[in-house]
C-alpha positions, 0 to 999 in steps of 0.5 A: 500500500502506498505511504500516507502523509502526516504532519507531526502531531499526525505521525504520534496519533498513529503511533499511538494508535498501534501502541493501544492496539498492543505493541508497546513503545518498546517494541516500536522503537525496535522495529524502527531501528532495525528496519533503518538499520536493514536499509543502511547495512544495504545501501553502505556495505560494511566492506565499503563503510566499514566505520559509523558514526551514530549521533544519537539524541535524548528522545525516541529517535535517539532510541533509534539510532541507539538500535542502529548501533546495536544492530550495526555493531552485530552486523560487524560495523565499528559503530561509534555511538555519540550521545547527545545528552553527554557528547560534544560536538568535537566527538563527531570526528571525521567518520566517512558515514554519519547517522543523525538521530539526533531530533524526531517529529517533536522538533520545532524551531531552530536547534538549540542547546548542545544539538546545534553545534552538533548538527554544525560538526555533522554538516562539517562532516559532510562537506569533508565527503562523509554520508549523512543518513538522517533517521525520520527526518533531518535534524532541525527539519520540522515534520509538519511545516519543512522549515529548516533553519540550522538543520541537517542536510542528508544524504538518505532519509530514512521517514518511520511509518509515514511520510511527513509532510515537512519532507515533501515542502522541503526535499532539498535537505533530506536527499533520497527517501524512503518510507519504511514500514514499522508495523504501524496499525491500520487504524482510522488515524493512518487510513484517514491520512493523505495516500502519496500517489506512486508509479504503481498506485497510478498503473492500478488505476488508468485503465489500458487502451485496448488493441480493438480502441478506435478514437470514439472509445478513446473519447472525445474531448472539448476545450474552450479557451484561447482568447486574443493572443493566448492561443498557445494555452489552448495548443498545449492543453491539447497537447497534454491531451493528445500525449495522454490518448484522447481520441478525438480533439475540438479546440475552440478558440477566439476567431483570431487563434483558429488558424494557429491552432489549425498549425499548431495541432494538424490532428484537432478539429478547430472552431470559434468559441460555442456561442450561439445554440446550436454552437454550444449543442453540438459542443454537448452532443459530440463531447465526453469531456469539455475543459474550460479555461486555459488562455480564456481570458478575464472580462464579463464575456468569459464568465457568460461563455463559462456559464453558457457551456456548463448550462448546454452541457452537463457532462464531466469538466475540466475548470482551469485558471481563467474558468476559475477566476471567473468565479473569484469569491463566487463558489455557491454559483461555481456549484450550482453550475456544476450541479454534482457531475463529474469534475476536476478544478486545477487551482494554483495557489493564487487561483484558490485563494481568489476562490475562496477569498483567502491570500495566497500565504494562507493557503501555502499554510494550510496545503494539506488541508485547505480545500477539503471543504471547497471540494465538498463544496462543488462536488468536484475534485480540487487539484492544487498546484505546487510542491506537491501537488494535493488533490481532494475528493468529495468525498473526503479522501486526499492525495499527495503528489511527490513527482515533477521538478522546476522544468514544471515552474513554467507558463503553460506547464498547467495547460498541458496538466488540463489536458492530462486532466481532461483525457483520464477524466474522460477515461475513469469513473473518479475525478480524484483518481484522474486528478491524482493520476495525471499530476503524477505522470505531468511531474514524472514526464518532467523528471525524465528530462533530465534536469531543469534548466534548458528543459521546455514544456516541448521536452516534458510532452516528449517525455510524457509516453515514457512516463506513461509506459515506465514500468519497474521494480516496485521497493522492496519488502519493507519500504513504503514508498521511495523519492529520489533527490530532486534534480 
């Protein structure tokens, strides 16, 4: 099963949870340490790393590096176990391989006392060519926020049970991670939590174009956007849609723009936007899916086209960044038009805020949870944009999304993620699995370009039959789930 995100407080819920199932903290401090200590004996052979040093701090996660040590030294490490409590930075030497176990989820604020010269000597350390691997979360790093002030920077993360969300804001300090299973209960404390979204949670859920499809089967897909001079928003929405199987493609655009999107996609077919009755029945007549917004435009004629398509056509929607701040504190009218069908709304954090009347900063705050209501709301799934991407269900259910690089951070990259959107949408009975599905495959498309800088949205869609086609070896008995460093 796919790892859940938890912010601190989370995190002991559950492990609270399993204690009152049975397993007592003891035990649990055990299972910690030896599943952490399986993963280092792996990824640091002792006939490489023969020497390790072990920074172990006063509370549990200083109890789990202590059965690190414990493990490692049966396992014929020389293991040099630094406490603390009673050590002082000057102990930390010049081992080729350090385990910070210094400070767990409780951490908040910057490193204080005796641990922030010891964090300085193991960044010393690490700069002079030692490996870091930090035991649930880099010292200094909090869980739930990822803010890092004088924290440790890892090479591997080895997260205990769940992933924290303090390692998803803040990737850059923590290296790889791996989530390891410790035997956390399945109890209404883990289940209720956000699921991180991964390659084979993905492939489980997009259904297989068969060898028998032809294009009706694929569905056929509508988007109306493109208003004066934005005619390629419109372009690389249909892009995304094409990269990702859709059967048949209608762009309709401003008048001015039908001869770019002509050139610009020989495969769709080209229109003006639907604005008259007949117009606007034969968008309902001969669509499966419509996608709403990308380069629309901002003015009262964009809210009326809005309004006129969701009246005509009552199937599954697609709503992106001009369809959105159209609606701009107007979610009841947002709902009644959408009136419970299928939909996705694909929100950056601006967008949201103007939705629901909030600034920016406050959504950033609150990502894990902020739209969860909206989405209830409209009867639609949210996917909100960014590091990560988070998606929210109706029905109360959360998804997180890991995948992607800066290549993403790029006018257009959400178009092309509206037309994911609106192909899997089409295809799949869920709007959140669609949402989630597509936000994982946009960001892994990005990630198999191979860095960030001189990479365009052309290479992303290049990339993108790769992604959609990636298959490999699921982790290992033990780990949950597993992140690369980022690019």
């Amino acid at each position: 099963m796919p790892a859940r995100v938890a912010s601190a407080s989370q995190s002991v819920a559950c492990e609270s949870a399993t204690m009152a199932a049975g397993v007592t903290a003891t035990e649990l401090m055990r299972r910690a340490g030896r599943a952490a200590a399986e993963v280092i004996i792996e990824r640091f052979p002792r006939d490489e790393w023969p020497e390790v040093l072990i920074a172990a701090g006063p509370g549990n996660n200083g109890g789990d590096g202590r059965i690190i040590g414990e493990v490692l030294g049966s396992a014929g490490y020389r293991v040099q176990l630094v406490r603390a409590a009673t050590g002082s930075a000057g102990d930390i030497g010049e081992t080729p391989l350090i385990v910070d176990a210094l400070l767990g989820t409780g951490s908040t604020g910057a490193p204080r006392g005796n641990i922030a010269p010891m964090i300085a000597a193991i960044e010393a350390g690490r700069a002079a060519g030692a490996k870091v691997v930090s035991v649930d979360l880099p010292s200094g790093l909090d869980a739930s926020s990822g803010e890092f002030e004088g924290a440790i920077t890892a090479d591997l993360t080895l997260a205990l049970g769940t992933m924290k969300r303090g390692l998803l804001l803040s990737r850059e300090v923590c290296g790889d991670i791996l989530v390891l299973d410790i035997g956390l209960a399945e109890s209404n404390e883990l289940t209720s939590l956000p699921l991180l979204v991964d390659r084979e949670w993905v492939h489980s859920r997009v259904p297989a174009i068969p060898r028998t499809a032809h294009k009706g089967t694929r569905k056929r897909l509508a988007v109306v956007g493109g208003g004066c001079g934005m005619a390629g928003a419109a372009i690389l929405t249909g892009q995304g849609a094409l990269r990702s199987g859709i059967g048949l493609l209608h762009l309709l655009v401003h008048a001015e723009n039908v001869g770019a999107v002509h050139a610009g996609i020989p495969e769709a077919l080209a229109g003006s936007w639907p604005e008259t009755s007949d117009a606007l029945a034969s968008v309902a007549g001969q669509s499966d899916t419509v996608a709403i917004g990308p380069g629309l435009g901002r003015s009262r004629r964009t809210r009326e086209l809005i309004e006129a398509v969701l009246l005509a056509y009552p199937g599954p929607v697609v709503l992106d960044a001009d369809a959105l701040n159209a609606f701009e504190n107007d979610v009841t009218a947002l709902a009644e038009l959408l009136n419970s069908r299928p939909a996705i709304i694909t929100p950056h954090p601006a967008e949201l805020g103007r939705l629901l009347g909030i600034s920016t900063g406050a959504v950033l705050e609150r990502r894990f949870d902020v739209a969860a209501e909206l989405s209830r709301q409209l009867g639609a799934a949210v996917l909100l944009k960014g590091t990560p991407t988070v998606v929210f269900s109706p029905g109360g259910e959360r998804y997180v999304v890991a995948s992607g690089t800066a290549a993403l951070a790029t006018g257009g990259s959400g178009d092309v993620l509206t037309g994911i959107c609106a192909t899997l949408l089409s295809q799949m009975d869920d709007p959140a699995d669609a949402a989630a599905c597509a936000a994982f495959t946009h960001g892994r498309a990005a990630e198999m370009c191979d860095g960030v800088r001189g990479v365009t949205l052309d290479d992303v869609l290049r990339a993108m039959p790769a992604a959609w086609n990636e298959r490999g070896t699921p982790p290992r008995q033990g780990i949950i789930a597993r992140l690369a460093a980022p690019a």
